[in-house]
C-alpha positions in Angstrom: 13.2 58.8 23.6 10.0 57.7 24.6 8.1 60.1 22.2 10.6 58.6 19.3 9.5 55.0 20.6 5.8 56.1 20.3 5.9 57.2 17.0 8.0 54.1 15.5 5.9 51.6 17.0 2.8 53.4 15.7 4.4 52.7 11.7 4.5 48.7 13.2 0.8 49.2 13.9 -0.1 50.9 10.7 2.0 48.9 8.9 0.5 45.6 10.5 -2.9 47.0 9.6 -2.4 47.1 6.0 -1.3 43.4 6.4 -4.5 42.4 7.7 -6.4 44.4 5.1 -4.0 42.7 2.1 -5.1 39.7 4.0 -8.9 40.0 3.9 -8.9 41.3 0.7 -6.9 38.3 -0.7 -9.4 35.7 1.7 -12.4 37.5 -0.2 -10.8 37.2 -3.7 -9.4 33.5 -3.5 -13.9 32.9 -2.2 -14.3 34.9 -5.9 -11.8 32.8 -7.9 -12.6 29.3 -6.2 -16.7 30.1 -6.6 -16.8 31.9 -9.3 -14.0 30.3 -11.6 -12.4 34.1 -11.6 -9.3 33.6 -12.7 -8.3 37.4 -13.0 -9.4 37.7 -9.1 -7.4 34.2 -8.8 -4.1 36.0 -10.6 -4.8 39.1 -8.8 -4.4 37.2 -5.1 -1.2 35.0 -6.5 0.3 38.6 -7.5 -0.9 40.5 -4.4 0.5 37.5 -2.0 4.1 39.6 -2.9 3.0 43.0 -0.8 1.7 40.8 1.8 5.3 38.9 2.2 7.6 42.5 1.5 4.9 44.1 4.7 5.9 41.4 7.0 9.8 41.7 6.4 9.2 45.3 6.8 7.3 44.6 9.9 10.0 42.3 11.6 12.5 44.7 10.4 11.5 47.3 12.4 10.6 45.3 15.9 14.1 44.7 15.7 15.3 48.1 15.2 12.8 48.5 18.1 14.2 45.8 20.5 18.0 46.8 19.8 17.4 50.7 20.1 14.6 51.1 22.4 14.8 48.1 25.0 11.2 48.0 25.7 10.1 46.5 28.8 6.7 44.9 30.3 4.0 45.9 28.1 5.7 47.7 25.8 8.2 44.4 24.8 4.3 42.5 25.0 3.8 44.7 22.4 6.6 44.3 19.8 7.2 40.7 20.6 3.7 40.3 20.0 3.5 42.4 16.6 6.5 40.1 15.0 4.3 36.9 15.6 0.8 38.3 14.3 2.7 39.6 11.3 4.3 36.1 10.7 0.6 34.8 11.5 -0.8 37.3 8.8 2.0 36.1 6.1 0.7 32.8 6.6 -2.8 33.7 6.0 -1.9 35.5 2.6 -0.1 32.2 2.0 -2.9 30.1 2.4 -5.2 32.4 0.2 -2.7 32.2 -2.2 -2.7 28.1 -2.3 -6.6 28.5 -2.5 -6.7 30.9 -5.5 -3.8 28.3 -6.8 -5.9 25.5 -6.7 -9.0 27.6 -8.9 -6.7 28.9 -11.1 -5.3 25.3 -12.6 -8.4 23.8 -13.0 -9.9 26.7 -15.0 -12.6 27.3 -16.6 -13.7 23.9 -14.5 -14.0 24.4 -11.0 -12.1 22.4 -9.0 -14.9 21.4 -7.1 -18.0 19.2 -7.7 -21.2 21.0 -7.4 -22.1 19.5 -4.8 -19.4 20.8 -2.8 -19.7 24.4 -3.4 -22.4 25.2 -0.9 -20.4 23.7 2.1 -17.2 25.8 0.7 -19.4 28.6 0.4 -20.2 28.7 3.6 -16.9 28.0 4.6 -15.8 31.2 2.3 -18.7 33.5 3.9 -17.1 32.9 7.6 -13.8 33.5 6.6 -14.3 36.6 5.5 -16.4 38.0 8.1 -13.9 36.6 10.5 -11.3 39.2 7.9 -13.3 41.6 8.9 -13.5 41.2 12.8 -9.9 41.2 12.9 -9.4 44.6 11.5 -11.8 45.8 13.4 -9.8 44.1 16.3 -6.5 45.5 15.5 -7.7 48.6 15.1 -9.3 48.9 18.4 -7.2 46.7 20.1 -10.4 44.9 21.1 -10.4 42.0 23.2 -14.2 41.2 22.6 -14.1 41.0 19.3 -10.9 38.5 19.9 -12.3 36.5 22.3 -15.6 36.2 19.2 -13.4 35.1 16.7 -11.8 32.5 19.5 -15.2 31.5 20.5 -16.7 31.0 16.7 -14.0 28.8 15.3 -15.9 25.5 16.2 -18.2 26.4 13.4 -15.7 26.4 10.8 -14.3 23.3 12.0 -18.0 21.5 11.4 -17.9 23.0 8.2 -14.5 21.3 7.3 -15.5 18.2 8.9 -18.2 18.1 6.3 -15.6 18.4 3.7 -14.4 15.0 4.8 -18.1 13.3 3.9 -17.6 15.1 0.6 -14.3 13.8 -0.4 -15.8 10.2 0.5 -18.9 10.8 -1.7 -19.6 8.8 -4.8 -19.6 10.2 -8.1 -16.6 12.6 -8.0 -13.0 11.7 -9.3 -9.8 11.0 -7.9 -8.5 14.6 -8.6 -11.9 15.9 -7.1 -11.4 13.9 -3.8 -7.5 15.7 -3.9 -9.0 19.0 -4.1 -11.9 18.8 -1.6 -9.3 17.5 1.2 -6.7 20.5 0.1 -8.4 23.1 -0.1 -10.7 22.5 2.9 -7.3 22.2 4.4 -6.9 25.6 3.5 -9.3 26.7 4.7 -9.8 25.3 7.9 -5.8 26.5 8.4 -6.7 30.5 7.7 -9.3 29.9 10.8 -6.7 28.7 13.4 -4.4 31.9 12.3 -7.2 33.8 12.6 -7.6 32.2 16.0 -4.3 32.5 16.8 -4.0 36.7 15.8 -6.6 36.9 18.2 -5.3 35.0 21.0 -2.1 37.5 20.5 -4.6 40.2 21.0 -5.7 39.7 24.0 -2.5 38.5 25.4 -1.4 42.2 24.2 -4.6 44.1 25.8 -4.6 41.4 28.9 -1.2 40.2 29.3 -3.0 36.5 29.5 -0.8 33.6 28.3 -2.3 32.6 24.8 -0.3 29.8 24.7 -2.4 28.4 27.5 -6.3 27.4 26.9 -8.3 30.3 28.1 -10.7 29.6 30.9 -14.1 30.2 30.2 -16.6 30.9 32.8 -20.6 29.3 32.8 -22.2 31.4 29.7 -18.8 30.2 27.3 -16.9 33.8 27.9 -13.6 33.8 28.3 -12.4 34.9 31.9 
């Protein structure tokens, strides 16, 4: 049985890794559509936001099978019960993309942005998807270091949205500018607290720490 177990929850893990790969590579081609005014990579992340949705039903699909059949305990049921909420997290995140490359999509061949507005988004765009990439990295591994970065880090793309704020305020732009700049920095700001959040359920999986609760940190900023 326990060799059975093994081996099914090891589909939940590679199935919950191709969720977070669908998931960087939609981040990364909502940043081409909304900068670039690529409408093909905008289209290709609307489409793509389908396999991200079917993985997490397939994903909860199987916990269950796992919780009815297997009656995990302690860190196994950590485990699963963990799994169903990172792959809800992960849905979200394609969700959110999706809005983004949504938003450069109808306003093309315009950008939906003013000009001056692209660099802060740029930047905002540039974190997100090195954040994409520490969480495979952290799935994969399991790795509570790279968790507690991604934890640790989001303050700088909460500057970054605040900026968005001054931006919306700005002279010079339209009504339907001023819409756009709040949404989609919205957006964006949202796919960091998922990101935050997968990685809290990371190391409440590796640690058994409560993520619900904020994590102390000790002098240097670390989390204990």
């Amino acid at each position: 049985m326990r060799v059975i177990f093994n081996e099914e929850l090891k589909q939940v893990a590679d199935d919950l890794d191709r969720m977070a790969q669908d998931v960087r590579k939609a981040i990364n081609g909502a940043g081409e559509a909304l900068l670039k005014q690529d409408v093909e990579a905008a289209q290709t992340v609307i489409d793509g936001d389908i396999e991200i949705d079917a993985l997490e039903s397939s994903i909860i699909d199987q916990c269950v099978r796992l919780l009815a059949k297997q009656n995990p305990v302690a860190t196994d049921l950590r485990v699963v019960v963990s799994t169903l909420r990172l792959a809800s997290t992960f849905e979200r995140m394609g969700d959110l993309a999706r809005h983004v490359a949504e938003g450069a999509r109808r306003t093309y061949p315009a950008s939906p942005l003013p000009e001056e507005a692209q660099p802060v988004f740029a930047e905002m765009l540039e974190f997100l998807s090195d954040t994409a990439d520490q969480l495979i990295a952290m799935l994969s591994d399991r790795d509570a270091k790279t968790a507690e970065h991604i934890i640790l880090n989001d303050d700088k793309l909460d500057e970054l949205h605040h900026k968005t704020f001054e931006l919306a305020l700005s002279d010079g732009i339209t009504r339907q500018q001023t819409v756009d700049i709040v949404l989609l920095g919205r957006f964006l700001e949202r796919l960091g607290d998922h990101a935050v959040s997968a990685a809290r359920r990371v190391v409440y999986i590796v640690s058994g720490f409560d993520p619900s609760k904020k994590p102390a940190r000790d002098e240097e900023g670390a989390i204990e």
